[in-house]
N, C-alpha and C positions, 0 to 999 in steps of 0.2 A: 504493500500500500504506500508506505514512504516513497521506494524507489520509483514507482509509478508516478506518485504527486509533484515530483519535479516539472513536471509535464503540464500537468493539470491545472485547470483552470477554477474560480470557486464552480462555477455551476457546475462542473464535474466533480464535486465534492461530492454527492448523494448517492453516486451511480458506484466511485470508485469507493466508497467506506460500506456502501450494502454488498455488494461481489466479494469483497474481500472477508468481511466479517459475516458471511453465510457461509463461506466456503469453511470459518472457524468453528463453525455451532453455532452461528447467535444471525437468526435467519430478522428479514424484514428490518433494521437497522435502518434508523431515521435521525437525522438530524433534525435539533428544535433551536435556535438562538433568541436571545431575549432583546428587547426592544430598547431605545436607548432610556428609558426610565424605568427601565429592568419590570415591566406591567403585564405583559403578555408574553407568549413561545411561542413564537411561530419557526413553521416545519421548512429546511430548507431547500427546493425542489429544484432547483436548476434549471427553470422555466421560466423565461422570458425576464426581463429589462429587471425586476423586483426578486429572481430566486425564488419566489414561494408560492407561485401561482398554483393553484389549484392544492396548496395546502393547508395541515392541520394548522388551527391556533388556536394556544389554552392561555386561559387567564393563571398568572403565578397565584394570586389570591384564590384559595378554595380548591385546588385540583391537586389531584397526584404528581403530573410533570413541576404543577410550579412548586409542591413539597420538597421536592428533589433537590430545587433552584434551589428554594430559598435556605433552605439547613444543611444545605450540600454534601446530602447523604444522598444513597442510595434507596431506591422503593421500591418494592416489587409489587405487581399488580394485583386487582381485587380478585374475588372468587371468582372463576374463570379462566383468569389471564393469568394463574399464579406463575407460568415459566417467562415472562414480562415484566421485563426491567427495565427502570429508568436510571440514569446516572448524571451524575454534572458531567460538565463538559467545560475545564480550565484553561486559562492562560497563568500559568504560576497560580497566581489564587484568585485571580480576576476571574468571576464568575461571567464567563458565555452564554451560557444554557442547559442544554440535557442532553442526552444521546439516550434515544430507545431501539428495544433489540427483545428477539425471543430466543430463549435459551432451551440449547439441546439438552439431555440429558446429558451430564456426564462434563456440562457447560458450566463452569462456577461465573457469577458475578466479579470475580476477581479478574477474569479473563478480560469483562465486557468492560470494566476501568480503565485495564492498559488502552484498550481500544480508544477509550474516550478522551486518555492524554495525546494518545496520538492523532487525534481528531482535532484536539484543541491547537495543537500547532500547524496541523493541515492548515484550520480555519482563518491563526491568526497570519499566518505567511500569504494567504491570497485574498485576504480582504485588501488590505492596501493597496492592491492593483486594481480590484475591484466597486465598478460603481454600483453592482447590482449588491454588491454587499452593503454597502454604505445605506442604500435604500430600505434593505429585507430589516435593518433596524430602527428604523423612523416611520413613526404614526402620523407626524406634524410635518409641516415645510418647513424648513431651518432659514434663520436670515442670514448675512456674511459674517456677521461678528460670533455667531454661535459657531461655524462651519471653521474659522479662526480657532476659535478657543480650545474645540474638540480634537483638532488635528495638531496641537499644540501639546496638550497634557498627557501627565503618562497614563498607564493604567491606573484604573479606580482602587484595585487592591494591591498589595504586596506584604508578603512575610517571610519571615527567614525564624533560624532559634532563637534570635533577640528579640527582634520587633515585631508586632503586625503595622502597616500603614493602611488606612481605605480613606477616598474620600466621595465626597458629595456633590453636585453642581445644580441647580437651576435657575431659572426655569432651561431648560435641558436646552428648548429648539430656539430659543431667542434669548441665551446668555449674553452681555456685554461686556464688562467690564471685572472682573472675577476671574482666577485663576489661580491655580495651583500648583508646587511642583515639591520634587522630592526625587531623591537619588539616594543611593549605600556603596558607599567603596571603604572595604576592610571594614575595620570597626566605628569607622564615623557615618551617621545619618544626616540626610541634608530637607529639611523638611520647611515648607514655605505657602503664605497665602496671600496673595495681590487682591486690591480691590481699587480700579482705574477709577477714577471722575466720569459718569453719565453711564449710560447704556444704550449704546449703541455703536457702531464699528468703529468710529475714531476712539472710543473706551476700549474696545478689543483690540484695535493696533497698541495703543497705550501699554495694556497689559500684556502682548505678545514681546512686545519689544522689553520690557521690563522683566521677563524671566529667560526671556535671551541672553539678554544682560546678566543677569545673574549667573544663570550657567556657566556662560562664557568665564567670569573671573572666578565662580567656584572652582572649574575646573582649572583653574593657574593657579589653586591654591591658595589665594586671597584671602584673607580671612573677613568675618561678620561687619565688620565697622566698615575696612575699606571696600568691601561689594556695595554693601548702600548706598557710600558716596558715588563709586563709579558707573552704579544703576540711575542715579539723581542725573548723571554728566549726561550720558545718554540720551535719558529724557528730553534735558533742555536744547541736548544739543540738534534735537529731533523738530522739538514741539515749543521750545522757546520755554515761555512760560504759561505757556497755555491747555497744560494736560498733565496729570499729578496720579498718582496713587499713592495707598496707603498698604503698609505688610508688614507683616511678620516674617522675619529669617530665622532657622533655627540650625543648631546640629548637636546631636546627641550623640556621646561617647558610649558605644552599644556594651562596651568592658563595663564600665565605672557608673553608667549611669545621670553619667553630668547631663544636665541639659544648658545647651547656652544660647542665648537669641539676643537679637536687636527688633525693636518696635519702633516705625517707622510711621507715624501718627495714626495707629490703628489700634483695634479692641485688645484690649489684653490678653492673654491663654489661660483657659479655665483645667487646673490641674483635680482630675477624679480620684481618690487613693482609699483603697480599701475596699472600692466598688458603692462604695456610699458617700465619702465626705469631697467636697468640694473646696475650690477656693479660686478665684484668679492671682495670676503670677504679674506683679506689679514688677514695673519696667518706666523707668522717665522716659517720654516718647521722645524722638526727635519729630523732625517737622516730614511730611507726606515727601516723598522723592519726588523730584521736581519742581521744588516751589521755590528752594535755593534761600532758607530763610536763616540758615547760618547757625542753627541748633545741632550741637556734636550727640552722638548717637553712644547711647552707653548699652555698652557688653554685660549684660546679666545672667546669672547663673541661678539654677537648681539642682538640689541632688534628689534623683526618682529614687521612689522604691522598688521594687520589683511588683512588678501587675498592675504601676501605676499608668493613668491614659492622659493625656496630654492633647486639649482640643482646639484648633484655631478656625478664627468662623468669621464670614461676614457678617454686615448688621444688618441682613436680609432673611438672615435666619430670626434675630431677635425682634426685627422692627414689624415683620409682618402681622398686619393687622385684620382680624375677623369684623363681620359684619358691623360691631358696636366699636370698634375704632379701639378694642383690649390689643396690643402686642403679644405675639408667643410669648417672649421674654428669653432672659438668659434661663431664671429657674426653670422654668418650662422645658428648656431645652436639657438643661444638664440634666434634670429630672429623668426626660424620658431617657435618655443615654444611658443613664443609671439602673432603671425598671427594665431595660429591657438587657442588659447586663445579665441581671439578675436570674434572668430568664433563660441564662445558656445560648442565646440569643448570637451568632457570628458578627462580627464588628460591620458587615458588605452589608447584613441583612438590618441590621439596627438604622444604619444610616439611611437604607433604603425605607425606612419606616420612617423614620423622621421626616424626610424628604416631601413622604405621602401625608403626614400632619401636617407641616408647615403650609403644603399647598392647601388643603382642607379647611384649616384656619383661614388663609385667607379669599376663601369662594372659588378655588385652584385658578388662582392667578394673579402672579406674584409681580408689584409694582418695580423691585429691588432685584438685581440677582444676588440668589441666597448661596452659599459655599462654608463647608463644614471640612475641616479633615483631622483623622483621629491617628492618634502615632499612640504603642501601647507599646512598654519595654517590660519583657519577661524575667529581667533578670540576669545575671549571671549563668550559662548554660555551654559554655567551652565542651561539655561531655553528653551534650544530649545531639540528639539524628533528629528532624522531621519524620515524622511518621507517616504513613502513605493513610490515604482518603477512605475511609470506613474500614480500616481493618485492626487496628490497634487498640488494646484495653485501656484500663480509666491509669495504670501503672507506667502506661508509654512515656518517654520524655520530649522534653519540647513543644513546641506550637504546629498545632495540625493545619493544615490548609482552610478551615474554618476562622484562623487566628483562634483557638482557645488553645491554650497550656494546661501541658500536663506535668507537674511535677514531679 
């Protein structure tokens, strides 16, 4: 199937993972991906300009495919269908979708997983060339600055034995000015959240060019104080004085647990620890990058606990407001963060809940764009392995592709 998929194109994704994975035991094998505000699975057909003409689509809410999704375990089917199995379908831990398949006798679930990693990398190598992929995952028409934004950011999840990372973005099809980014080389994490002036494409150029920037000097090794200023020169040297955001830079020492950041006239980070208590992490701001108002940018630090979560967010999370003009709020928000914690709940699946509230609150549609990202450090784990996707007891060590830990 690999050796084959060099070839392949996505719409020959369906044809080449059913042949191959019938000929293994696991007959009728269908791809389902998930939509860009992770709501529905739709089946991926390799028919005409959209992939999915003439196929299935299940709501994640309520169904067995989107159980799958969301807990990113494995399910096997109702009375009837019990040789029917559904599976996630990953990029590292960035949740895709599902892969469904009927199992031979003598066919373990185990088998139909490998199938599904290998599927998730089929997926993510031929999307990018593809516009019918781009499509099979949009319910809405996208504007240019969301079309920016999207093609900009990395994946929603990541975890390794240290950290989980996931983040959030909307309104998904008409984002502005909001953006995210984050990177891991050896034991330092690079974790970051922009919020441009306005919404609309000159906010999405704003913000594109503003984590360019960053990357760029992250990657020469720069350290927190002098990337801000060199992301601010950019700016002006771009937009004059005429275009600003405000971020948070961070990086956490995945050994030790330092956390250290620069706030760059934006919300504070709200630190979780214990799975109940709360706090924001106070930082004297400097001034918004861009505005050139001559305030030096001071380096602060925290030391994590182990299991502690670490959250940077727009004010589109907090400022949205329901029908009687109430705000979610900050409590609101760490709250739910917390409850749903509580609940064994994956960090991809919580955020996606939240996401689903904040629009709810405010009549699902949001004046602000809203952006949340959650950085969670496990601790010290030099001697623990990642454990492969449903198969490991409650005794395994490290963080499963769900991001929970296991001690």
């Amino acid at each position: 199937m690999l050796a084959e998929g060099h070839l392949a194109g996505f719409g020959q994704l369906p044809d080449l993972v059913a042949r191959h994975a019938g000929e293994a035991g696991m007959a009728d094998a269908r791809i389902y991906l998930t939509d860009l505000r992770e709501q529905i699975l739709r089946e991926v057909t390799g028919r005409g300009l959209d992939a999915a003409e003439g196929g299935q689509v299940f709501e994640v809410e309520g169904t067995l495919p989107g159980r799958a999704f969301a807990a990113n375990r494995p399910q096997q089917g109702a009375a009837g269908e019990r040789g029917r199995w559904w599976v996630p379908v990953l990029d590292g831990t960035e949740r895709l979708g599902v892969l469904r398949a009927d199992l031979s006798e003598g066919t373990g679930v185990e088998q139909l997983e490998t199938v599904a990693s290998l599927v998730g990398m089929l997926v993510v190598s031929k999307s990018t060339s593809s516009d019918a992929a781009a499509r099979l995952v949009r319910t809405e028409r996208m504007n240019v600055a969301a079309e920016l934004q999207w093609n900009l950011m990395p994946p929603r999840a990541f975890a390794n034995r240290d950290v989980v990372i996931s983040a959030a973005m909307e309104p998904a099809y008409e984002v502005g000015g909001d953006a995210f980014d984050y990177a891991v080389a050896g034991d330092q994490v690079h974790v970051a959240v922009f919020d441009a002036m306005g919404h609309n494409s000159h906010a999405g150029l704003t913000a594109n060019l503003a984590v360019a920037a960053c990357r760029n000097h992250r990657r020469q090794g720069t350290d927190l104080v002098t990337t801000g200023e060199r992301v601010e020169q950019v700016l002006v040297d771009h937009f004059g004085h005429k275009s600003y955001a405000t971020a948070i830079l961070a990086d956490l020492n995945a050994v030790t647990g330092l956390l250290s950041w620069i706030n760059r006239g934006h919300h504070p980070p709200v630190l979780i620890r214990g799975g109940r208590w709360t706090a924001a992490l106070p930082c004297p701001p400097a001034h918004p990058l861009g505005t050139e108002l001559g305030l030096t940018a001071t380096l602060c630090r925290e030391q994590l606990e182990p299991g502690d979560r670490v959250l940077l967010y727009t004010d589109g999370i907090t400022e949205a407001r329901d029908a009687r003009g109430r705000e979610f709020g900050l409590s609101q928000f760490t709250d739910f963060i917390i409850r749903h914690h509580a609940d064994g709940l994956p960090v991809p699946e919580t955020l996606r809940r939240l996401m689903r509230a904040v629009l709810d609150h405010h009549g699902d549609r949001l004046d602000d764009d809203a952006t949340v990202v959650c950085l969670e450090w496990h601790g010290p784990s030099r001697n623990t392995e990642l454990r492969p996707v449903g198969r490991a007891g409650p005794d395994a060590g490290g963080p499963d592709v769900n991001g929970h830990h296991r001690a």
